[in-house]
N, C-alpha and C positions, 0 to 999 in steps of 0.2 A: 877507292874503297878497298880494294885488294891491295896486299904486301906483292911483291915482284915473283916471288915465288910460289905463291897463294896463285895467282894470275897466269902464273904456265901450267898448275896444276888443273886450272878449271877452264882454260881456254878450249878443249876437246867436246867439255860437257855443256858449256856454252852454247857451242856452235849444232849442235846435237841436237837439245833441248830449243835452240830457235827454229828450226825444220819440226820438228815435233809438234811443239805444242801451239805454234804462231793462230792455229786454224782456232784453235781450244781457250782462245786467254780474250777476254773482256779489253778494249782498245780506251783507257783513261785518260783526261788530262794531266799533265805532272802536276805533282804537288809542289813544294814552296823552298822547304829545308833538304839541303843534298842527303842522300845516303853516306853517312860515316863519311863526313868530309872532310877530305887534306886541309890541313892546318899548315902558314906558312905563318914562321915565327915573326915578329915585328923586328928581329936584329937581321932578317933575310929580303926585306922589301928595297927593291931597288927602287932608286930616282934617276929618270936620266935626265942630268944637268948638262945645259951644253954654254957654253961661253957666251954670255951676252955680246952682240955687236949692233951696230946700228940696222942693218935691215931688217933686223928680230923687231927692233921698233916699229916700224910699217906695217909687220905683222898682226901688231896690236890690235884689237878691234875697235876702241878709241883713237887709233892715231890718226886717223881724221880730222876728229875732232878737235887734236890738241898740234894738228898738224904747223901752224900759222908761229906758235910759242914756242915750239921748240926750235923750229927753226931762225928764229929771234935767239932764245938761247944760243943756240950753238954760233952763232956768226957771231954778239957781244959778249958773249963770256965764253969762247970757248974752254978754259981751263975749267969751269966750273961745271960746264956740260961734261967733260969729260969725268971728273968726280963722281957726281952723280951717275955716269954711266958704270965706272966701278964700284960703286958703292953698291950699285944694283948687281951685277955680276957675282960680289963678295957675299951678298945676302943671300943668291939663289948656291949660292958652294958651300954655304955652311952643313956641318954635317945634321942630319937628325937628331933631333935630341938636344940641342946647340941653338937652336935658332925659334923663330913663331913656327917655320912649320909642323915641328912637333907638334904645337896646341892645336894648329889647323886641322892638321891627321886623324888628333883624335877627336874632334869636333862630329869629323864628317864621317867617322868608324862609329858613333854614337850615331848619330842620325842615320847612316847605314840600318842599323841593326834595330832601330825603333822604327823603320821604314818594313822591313822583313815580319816585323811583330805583325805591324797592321796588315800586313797582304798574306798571313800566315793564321790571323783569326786573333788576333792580339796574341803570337805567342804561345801556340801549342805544343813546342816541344823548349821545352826549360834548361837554358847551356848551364852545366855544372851544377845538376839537381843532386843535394844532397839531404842525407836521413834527419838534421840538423834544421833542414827550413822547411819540415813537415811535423816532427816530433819535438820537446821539450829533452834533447836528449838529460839534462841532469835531474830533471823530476821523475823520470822511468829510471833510476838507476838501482832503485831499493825494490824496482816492481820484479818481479819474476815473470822468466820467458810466457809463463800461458798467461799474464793479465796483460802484457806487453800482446800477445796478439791478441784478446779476446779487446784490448784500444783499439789494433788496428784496423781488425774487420767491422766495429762498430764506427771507426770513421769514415771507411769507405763505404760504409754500406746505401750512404744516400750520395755519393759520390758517379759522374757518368760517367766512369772508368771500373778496370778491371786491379782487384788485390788478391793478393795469398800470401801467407806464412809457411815457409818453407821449414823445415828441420834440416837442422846442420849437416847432416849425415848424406841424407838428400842430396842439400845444395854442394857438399864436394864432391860426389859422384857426377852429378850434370856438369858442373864448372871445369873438374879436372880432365872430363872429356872433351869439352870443348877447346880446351886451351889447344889440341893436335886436331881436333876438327873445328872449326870456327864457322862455319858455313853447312847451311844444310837447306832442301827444298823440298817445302808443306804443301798442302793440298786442301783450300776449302772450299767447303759445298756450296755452289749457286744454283741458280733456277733451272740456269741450261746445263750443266754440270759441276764440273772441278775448275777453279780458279785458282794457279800455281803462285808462290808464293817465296820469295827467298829470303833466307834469318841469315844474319851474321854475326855474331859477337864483336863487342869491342871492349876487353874487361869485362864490367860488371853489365852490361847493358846488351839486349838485345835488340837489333834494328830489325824490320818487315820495310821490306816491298815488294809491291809486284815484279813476277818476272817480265811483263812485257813493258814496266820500267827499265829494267836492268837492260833488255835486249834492245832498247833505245836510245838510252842515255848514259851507260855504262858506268863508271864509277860515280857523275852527276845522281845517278836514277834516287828520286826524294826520300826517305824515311815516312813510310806509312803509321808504324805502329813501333813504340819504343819501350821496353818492359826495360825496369830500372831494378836492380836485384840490391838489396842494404846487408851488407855484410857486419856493420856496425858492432853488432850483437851477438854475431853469431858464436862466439866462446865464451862472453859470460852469461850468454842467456838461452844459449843454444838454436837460435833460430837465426831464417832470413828471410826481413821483411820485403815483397815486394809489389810494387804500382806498378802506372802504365800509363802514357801519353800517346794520344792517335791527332792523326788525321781525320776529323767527321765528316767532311767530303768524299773519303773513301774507305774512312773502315770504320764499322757500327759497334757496339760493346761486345757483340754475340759474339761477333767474327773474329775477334781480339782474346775472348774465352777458349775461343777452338785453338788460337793457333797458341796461347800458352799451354793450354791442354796437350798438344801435339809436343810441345819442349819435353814436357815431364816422359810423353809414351816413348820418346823417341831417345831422347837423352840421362831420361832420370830410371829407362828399363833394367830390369835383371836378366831378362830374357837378350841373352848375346846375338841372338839372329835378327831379334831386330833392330839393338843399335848397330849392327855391321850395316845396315841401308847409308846409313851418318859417315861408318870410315869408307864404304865403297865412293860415295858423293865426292867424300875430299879427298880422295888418295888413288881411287881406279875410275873416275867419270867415266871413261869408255863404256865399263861396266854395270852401270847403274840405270836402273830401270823403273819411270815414274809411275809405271803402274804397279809395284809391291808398296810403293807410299799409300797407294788408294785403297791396295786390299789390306795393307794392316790397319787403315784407319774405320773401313767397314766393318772389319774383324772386331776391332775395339769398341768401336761405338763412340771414339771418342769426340770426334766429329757431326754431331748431330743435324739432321735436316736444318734448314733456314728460316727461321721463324722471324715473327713479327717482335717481338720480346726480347729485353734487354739484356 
């Protein structure tokens, strides 16, 4: 989840924050999809091929079965047994890419990930969601920015997720702050109190999870809540469009309102005392203190009691 350097920087606050809050934090099942997960490229996958011999045969868990003919093979044709035992040798050395295992790879990398859909709710969080498989981008091109949102919040509006139309100006203040802090730690209201909460950027996308994911399962810990920011538009029409993909097992639309509400107090402020909470987090964790998170969200209001409602 963390860069190498990101990771020495927040290992202090880490460990701080797990003595702290461990008493304070709601104990959940994990969810399904990692937090901002390492991606290992398909030219980086290793196969370990080892040289076919005959005991590897035995191994087989048919050679049982086919025990009686081969060993008929191998006493009247030895030359032929041997062939075929190269032949097998030469097909499992082929490189990827070269050979069926290729097709095989991606056979089972497809069924992987239609296996994940279904244990994930058919697929609540969308790889490579783009403005393009939501919008009509070339029939909004003649609209202007405010019919362009007054579309988008009429189509989310029966939608069970969370929208907003950012203005350009807005969205480079939040963004170009983040790119030096990428990581920060929210606070939302539950019954029994405050349930902490860690964002991290990755580009345009915001990830949520819990922190007593992160303090479990560490860069594993799942993606709660994903706010997707469309920069698409933002210079010829001035704005950016953005949605949201949760987890409904663990985060309701409400809770999803607060903690984009919490981006905008925290990141899109003018008031510099309260984003220093944001550079103290990423750059001085020693220093950082969870309870000015709670009194500025008191203060604000931004965070409203827990209600029944969407």
């Amino acid at each position: 989840m963390y860069h190498e350097e990101e990771g020495g920087k927040m290992a202090a606050a880490m460990v701080q924050m797990s003595c702290l809050y461990r008493g304070m934090l709601a104990v959940r099942a994990t969810g399904i999809r990692p937090f901002i997960p390492g991606l290992v490229p398909s030219q980086f996958r290793a196969f370990s091929v080892k040289k076919v011999r005959e005991p590897e045969l035995e191994e087989n868990p048919y050679y049982n079965k086919y025990q009686e003919k081969i060993r008929k093979l191998r006493s009247a044709k030895p030359q032929e047994f041997n062939a075929r035992l190269e032949k097998l040798n030469k097909v499992k050395q082929e490189p990827l890419g070269h050979s069926k295992q290729s097709e095989f790879v991606k056979v089972m990398e497809q069924e992987l990930e239609k296996r994940e859909k279904q244990a994930d709710g058919s697929g609540r969080f969308t790889k490579d969601k783009t403005l393009g498989s939501i919008l009509n981008l070339d029939l909004i091109q003649d609209m202007s920015g405010e019919e362009i949102s007054e579309l988008w919040r009429q189509y989310y509006s029966t939608k069970d997720t969370i929208s907003a139309v950012i203005p350009s100006h807005s969205f480079e203040v939040i963004f170009n702050r983040a790119k030096s802090n990428p990581v920060f730690l929210y606070a939302l209201p539950q019954a029994e109190g405050y349930e902490f909460f860690l964002g991290q950027w990755s580009g345009h996308q915001l990830h949520f999870t819990s922190l007593i994911n992160v303090q479990t399962m560490g860069e594993h810990a799942p993606s709660q809540l994903i706010l997707y920011h469309y920069s698409d538009l933002q210079e010829d029409k001035g704005v950016v469009l953005m949605t949201a993909e949760m987890d409904p097992k663990f985060m309701t639309v409400h809770l999803a309102q607060c903690l984009a509400n919490q981006v905008q107090l925290f990141y899109g402020t003018q008031r510099q005392e309260i984003f220093r909470l944001v550079e103290t987090f990423n750059h001085k964790p020693a220093d950082f203190k969870h309870m000015a998170v709670i009194a500025e969200l008191e203060q604000s209001g931004v965070s409203p009691a827990l209600t029944s409602g969407k």
